[in-house]
GUVEXVEX-399350 format. One line per 8 residues: for each residue x negated, y, z negated of N, C-alpha, C. Coordinates in Angstrom, 3 decimals, always signed. Example, Ala and Ser with C-alpha at 12.3 -4.5 7.8 and 13.67 -1.06 7.14 Angstrom:
BEGIN
-13.190:-5.690:-7.800:-12.300:-4.500:-7.800:-13.200:-3.300:-7.800 ~ -12.850:-2.250:-7.080:-13.670:-1.060:-7.140:-12.900:+0.030:-7.870
***
This chain:
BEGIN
-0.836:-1.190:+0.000:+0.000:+0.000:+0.000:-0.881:+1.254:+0.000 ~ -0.346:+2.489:+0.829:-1.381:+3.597:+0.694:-0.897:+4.300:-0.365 ~ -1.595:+5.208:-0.674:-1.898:+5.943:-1.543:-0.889:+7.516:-1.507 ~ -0.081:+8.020:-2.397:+0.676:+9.082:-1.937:-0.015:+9.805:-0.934 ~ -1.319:+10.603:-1.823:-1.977:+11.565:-0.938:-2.309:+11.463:+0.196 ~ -3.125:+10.365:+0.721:-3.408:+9.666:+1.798:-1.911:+9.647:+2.948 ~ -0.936:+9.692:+2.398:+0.508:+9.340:+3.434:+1.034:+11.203:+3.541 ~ +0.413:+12.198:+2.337:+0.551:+13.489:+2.787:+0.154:+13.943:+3.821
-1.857:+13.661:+3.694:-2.520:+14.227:+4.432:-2.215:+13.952:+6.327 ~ -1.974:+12.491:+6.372:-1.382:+11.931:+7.400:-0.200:+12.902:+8.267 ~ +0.803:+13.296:+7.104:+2.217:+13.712:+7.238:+1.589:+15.137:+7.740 ~ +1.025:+16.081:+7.010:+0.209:+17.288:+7.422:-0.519:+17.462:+8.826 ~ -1.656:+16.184:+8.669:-2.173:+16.342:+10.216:-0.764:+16.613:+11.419 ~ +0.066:+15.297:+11.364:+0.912:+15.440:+12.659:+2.022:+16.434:+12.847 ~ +2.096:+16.988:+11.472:+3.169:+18.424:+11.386:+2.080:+19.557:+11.747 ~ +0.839:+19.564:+11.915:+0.172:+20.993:+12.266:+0.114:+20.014:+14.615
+0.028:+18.973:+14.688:-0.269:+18.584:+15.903:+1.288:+18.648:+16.510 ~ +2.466:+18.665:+15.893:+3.580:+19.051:+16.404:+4.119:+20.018:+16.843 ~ +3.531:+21.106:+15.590:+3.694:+22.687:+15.891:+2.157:+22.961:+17.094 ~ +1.284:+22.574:+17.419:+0.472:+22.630:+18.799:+1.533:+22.530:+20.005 ~ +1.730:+21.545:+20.288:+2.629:+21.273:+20.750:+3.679:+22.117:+21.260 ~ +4.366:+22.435:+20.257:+5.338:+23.168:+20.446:+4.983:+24.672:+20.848 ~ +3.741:+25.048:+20.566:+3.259:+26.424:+20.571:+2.817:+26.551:+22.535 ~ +2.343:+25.067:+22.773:+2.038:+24.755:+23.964:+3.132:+25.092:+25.240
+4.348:+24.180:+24.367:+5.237:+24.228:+25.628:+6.412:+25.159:+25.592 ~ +6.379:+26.417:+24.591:+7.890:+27.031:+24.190:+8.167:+27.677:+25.271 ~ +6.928:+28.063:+25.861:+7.396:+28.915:+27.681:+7.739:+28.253:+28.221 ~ +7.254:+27.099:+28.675:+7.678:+26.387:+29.944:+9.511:+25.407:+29.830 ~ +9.424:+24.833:+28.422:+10.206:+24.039:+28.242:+10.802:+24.369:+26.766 ~ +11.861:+25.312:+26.488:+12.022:+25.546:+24.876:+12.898:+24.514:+24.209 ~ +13.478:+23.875:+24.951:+13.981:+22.521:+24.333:+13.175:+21.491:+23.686 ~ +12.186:+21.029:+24.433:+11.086:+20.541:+23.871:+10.663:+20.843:+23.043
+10.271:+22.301:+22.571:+9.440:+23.143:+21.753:+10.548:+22.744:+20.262 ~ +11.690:+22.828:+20.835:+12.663:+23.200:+19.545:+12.583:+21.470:+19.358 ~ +12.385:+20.398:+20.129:+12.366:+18.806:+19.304:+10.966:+18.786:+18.537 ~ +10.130:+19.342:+18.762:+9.210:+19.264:+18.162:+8.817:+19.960:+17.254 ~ +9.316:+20.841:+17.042:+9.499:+21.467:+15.566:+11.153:+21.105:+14.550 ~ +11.530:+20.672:+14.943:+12.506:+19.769:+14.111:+11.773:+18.238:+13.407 ~ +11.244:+17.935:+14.515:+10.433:+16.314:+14.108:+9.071:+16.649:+13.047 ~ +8.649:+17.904:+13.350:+7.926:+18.182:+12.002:+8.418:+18.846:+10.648
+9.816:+19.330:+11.069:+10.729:+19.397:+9.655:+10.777:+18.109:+9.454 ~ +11.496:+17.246:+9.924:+11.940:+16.131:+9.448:+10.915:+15.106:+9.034 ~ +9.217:+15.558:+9.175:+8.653:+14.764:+8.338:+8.327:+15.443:+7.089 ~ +8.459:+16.423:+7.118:+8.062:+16.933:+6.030:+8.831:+16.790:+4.785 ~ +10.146:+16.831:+5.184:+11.054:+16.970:+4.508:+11.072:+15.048:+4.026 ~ +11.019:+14.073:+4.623:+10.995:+12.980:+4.368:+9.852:+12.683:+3.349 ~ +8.260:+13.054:+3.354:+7.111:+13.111:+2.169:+6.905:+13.724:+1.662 ~ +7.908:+14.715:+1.313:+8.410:+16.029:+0.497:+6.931:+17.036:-0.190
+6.918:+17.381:+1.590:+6.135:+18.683:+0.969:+6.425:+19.787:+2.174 ~ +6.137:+21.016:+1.567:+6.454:+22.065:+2.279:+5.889:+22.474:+3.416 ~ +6.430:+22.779:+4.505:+5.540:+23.115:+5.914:+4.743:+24.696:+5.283 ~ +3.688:+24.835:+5.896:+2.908:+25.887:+5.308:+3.356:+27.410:+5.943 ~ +3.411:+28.709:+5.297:+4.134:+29.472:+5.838:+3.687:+30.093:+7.221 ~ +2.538:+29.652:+7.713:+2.577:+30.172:+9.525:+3.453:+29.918:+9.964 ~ +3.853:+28.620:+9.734:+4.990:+27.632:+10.554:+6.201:+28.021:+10.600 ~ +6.669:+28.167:+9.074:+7.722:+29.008:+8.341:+8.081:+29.817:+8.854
+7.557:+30.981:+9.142:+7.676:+32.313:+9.856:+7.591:+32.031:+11.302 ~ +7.417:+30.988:+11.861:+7.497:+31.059:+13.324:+8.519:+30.510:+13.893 ~ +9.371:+30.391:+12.945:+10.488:+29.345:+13.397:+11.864:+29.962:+12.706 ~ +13.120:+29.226:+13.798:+14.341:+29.905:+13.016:+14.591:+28.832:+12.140 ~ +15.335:+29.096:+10.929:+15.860:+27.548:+9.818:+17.028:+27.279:+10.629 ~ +17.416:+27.812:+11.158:+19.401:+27.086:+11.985:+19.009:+26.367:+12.878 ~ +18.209:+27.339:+13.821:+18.243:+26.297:+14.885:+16.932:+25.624:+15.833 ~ +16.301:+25.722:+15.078:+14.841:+25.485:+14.759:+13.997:+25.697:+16.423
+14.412:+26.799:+16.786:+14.031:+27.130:+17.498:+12.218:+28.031:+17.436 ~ +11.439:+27.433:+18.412:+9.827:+28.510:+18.018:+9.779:+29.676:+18.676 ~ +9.970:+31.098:+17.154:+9.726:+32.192:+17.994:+8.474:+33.043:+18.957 ~ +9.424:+33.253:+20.600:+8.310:+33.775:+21.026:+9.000:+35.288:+20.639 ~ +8.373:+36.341:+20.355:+8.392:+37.823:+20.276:+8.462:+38.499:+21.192 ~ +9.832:+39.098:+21.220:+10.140:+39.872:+22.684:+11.397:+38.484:+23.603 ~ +11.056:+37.729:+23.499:+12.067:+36.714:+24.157:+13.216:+36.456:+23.747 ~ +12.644:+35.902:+22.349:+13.957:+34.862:+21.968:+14.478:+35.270:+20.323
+13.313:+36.661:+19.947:+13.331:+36.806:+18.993:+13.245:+38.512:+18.663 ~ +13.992:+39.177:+17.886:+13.666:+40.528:+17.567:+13.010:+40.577:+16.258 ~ +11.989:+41.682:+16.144:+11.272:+41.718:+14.656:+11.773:+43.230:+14.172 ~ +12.409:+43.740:+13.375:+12.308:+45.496:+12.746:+12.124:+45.056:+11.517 ~ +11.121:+46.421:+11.418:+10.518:+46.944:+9.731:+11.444:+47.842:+9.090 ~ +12.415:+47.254:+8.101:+13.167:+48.532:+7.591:+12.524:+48.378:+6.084 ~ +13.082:+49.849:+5.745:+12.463:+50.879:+4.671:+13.703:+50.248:+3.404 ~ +14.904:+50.432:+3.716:+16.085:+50.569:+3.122:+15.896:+49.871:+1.193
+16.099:+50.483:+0.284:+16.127:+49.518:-0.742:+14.364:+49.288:-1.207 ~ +13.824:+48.174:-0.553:+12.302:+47.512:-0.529:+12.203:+47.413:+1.298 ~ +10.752:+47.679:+1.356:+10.310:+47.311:+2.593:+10.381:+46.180:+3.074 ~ +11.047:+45.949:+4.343:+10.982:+44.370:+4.701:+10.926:+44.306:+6.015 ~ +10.984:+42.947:+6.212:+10.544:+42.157:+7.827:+11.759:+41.884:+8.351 ~ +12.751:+41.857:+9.161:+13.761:+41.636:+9.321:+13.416:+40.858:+10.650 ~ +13.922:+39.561:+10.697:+13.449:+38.617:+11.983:+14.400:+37.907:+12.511 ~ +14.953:+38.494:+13.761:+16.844:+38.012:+14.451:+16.298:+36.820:+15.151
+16.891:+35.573:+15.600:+16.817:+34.675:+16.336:+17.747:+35.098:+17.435 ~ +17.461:+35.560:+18.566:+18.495:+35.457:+19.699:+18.960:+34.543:+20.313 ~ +19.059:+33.165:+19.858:+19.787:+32.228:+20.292:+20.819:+31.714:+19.289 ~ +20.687:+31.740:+18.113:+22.277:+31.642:+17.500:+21.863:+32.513:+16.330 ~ +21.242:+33.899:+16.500:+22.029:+35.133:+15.725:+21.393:+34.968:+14.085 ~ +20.976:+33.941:+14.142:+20.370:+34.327:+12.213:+19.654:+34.967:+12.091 ~ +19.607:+35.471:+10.852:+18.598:+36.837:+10.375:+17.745:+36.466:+9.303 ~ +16.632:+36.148:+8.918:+15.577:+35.958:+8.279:+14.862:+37.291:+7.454
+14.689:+37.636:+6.749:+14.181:+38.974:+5.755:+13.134:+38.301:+4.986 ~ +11.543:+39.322:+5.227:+10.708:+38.662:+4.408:+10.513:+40.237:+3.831 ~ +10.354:+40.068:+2.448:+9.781:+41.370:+1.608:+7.848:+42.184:+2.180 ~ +7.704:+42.829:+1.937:+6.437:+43.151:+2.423:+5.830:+43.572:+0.869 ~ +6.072:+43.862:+0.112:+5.286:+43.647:-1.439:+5.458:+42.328:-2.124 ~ +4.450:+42.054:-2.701:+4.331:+40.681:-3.401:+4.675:+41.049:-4.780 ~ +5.823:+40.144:-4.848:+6.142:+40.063:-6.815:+5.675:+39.778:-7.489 ~ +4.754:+40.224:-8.262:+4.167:+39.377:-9.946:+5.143:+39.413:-11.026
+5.461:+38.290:-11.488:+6.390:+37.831:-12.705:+7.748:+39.140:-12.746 ~ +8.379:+38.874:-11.629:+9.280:+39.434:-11.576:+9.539:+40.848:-11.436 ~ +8.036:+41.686:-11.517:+7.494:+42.875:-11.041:+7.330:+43.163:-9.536 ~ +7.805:+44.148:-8.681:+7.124:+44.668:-8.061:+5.558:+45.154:-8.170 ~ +5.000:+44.484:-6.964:+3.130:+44.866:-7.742:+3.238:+46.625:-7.235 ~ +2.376:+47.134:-8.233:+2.417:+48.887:-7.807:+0.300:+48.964:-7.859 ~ +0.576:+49.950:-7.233:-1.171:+50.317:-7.277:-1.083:+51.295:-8.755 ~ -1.759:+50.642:-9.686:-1.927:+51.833:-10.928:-3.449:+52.068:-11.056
-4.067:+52.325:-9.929:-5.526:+52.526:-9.818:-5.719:+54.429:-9.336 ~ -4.128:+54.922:-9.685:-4.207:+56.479:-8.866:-5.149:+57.032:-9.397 ~ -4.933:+57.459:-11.086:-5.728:+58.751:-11.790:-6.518:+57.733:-12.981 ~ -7.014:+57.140:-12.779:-7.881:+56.240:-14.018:-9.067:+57.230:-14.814 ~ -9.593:+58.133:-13.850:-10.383:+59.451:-14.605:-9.821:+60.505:-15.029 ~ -9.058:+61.048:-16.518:-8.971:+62.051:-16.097:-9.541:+62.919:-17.114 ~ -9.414:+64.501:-17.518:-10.201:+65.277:-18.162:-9.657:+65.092:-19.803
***
């Protein structure tokens, strides 16, 4: 019997050689592109570990389609509230929002490096 890790690392190699793949053929053939990034959800999700976030971000969760930029996909930076990534899939319409500041323990991180000298 193998070894968990050993059946990860396995699971990892062919989920980064799937998304190749798919990065290969999303021009020519996006059907393809979109089976092959489903088949690397679906291993991942079967040896339960997380696809790493390049992948994440390159892809829609509905319809697991691989975004090309400008094609199949719109990107805007809005201000509104917190700064964010706002990422449309133009083939069935979902909207994806990534924050652009990183949270520490439930903090917004702030720069408090302004006035550290003063008189």
């Amino acid at each position: 019997m193998m070894k968990q890790s050993s059946i990860k690392q396995i699971a990892r190699q062919r989920i980064e050689i799937l998304f190749e793949q798919a990065q290969k053929t999303a021009q020519t053939d996006p059907k393809v592109a979109t089976q092959y990034v489903e088949s690397a959800r679906r291993i991942a999700m079967a040896v339960k570990i997380r696809l790493p976030l390049e992948f994440r971000r390159r892809t829609c969760k509905e319809c697991n389609t691989l975004f090309i930029h400008g094609i199949n996909c719109r990107v805007r930076v809005k201000q509104k509230r917190e700064p964010h990534v706002v990422v449309t899939c133009l083939n069935c319409g979902n909207q994806t929002r990534y924050m652009m500041k990183k949270k520490v323990h439930g903090r917004i991180e702030q720069d408090n490096n302004k006035n550290e000298t003063s008189c």
